[in-house]
C-alpha positions as CSV (number, residue, x, y, z in Angstrom):
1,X,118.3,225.0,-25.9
2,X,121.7,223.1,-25.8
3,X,123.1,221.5,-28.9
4,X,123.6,217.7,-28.9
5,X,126.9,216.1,-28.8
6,X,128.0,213.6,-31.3
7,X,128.9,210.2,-30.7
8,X,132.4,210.6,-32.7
9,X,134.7,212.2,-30.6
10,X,136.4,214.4,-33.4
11,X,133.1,215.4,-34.7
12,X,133.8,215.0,-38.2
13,X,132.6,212.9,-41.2
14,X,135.0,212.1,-44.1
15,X,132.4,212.3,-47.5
16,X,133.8,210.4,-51.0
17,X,131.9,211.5,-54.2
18,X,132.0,207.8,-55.8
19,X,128.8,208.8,-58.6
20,X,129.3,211.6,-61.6
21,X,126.1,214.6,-61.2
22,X,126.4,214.6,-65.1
23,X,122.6,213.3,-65.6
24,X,121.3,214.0,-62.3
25,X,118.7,216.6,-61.4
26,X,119.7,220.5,-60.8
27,X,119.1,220.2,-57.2
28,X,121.7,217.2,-56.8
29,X,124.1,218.8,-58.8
30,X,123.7,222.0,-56.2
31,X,123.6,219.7,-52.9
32,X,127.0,218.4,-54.2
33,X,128.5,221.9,-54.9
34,X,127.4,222.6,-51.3
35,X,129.2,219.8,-49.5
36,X,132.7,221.2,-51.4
37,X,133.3,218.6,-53.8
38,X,135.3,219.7,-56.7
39,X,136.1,216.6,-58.7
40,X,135.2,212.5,-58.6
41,X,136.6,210.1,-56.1
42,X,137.5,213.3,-54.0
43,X,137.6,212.8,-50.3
44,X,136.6,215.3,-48.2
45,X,136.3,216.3,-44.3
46,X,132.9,218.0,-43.3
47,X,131.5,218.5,-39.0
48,X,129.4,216.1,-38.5
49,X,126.5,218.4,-38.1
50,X,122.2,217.4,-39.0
51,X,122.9,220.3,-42.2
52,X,125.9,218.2,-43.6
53,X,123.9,214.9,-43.1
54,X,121.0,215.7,-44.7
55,X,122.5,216.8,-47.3
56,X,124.5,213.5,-47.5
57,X,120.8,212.0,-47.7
58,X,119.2,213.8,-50.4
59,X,122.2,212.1,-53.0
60,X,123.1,208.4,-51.0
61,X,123.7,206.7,-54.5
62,X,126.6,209.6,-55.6
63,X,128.2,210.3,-51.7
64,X,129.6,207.5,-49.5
65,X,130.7,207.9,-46.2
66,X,134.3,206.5,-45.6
């Protein structure tokens, strides 16, 4: 099976943690960990891959995408 392209061309999505995890569930608090967020307002560069995006959609209120 071949793996689809994206339609960026570098293939990268730049993620901004705008929302504190202080009240949120466990599971949030984990999916944010796992994108590589270390503090608020942080901006960080992840591929653009389906793993990194649905992460992105299980916490849309605390990630934007710039």
């Amino acid at each position: 099976m071949t793996a689809k392209k994206t339609e960026s061309g570098s293939g990268k999505i730049q993620l901004k943690w705008v929302r504190s995890a202080i009240c949120a569930p466990t599971k949030q608090k984990l999916v944010i960990k796992g994108l590589g967020f270390t503090r608020l307002n942080q901006v960080i560069e992840r591929p653009d891959t389906a793993a990194i995006r649905g992460m992105v959609k299980k916490v849309p209120h605390m990630v934007e995408i710039v």
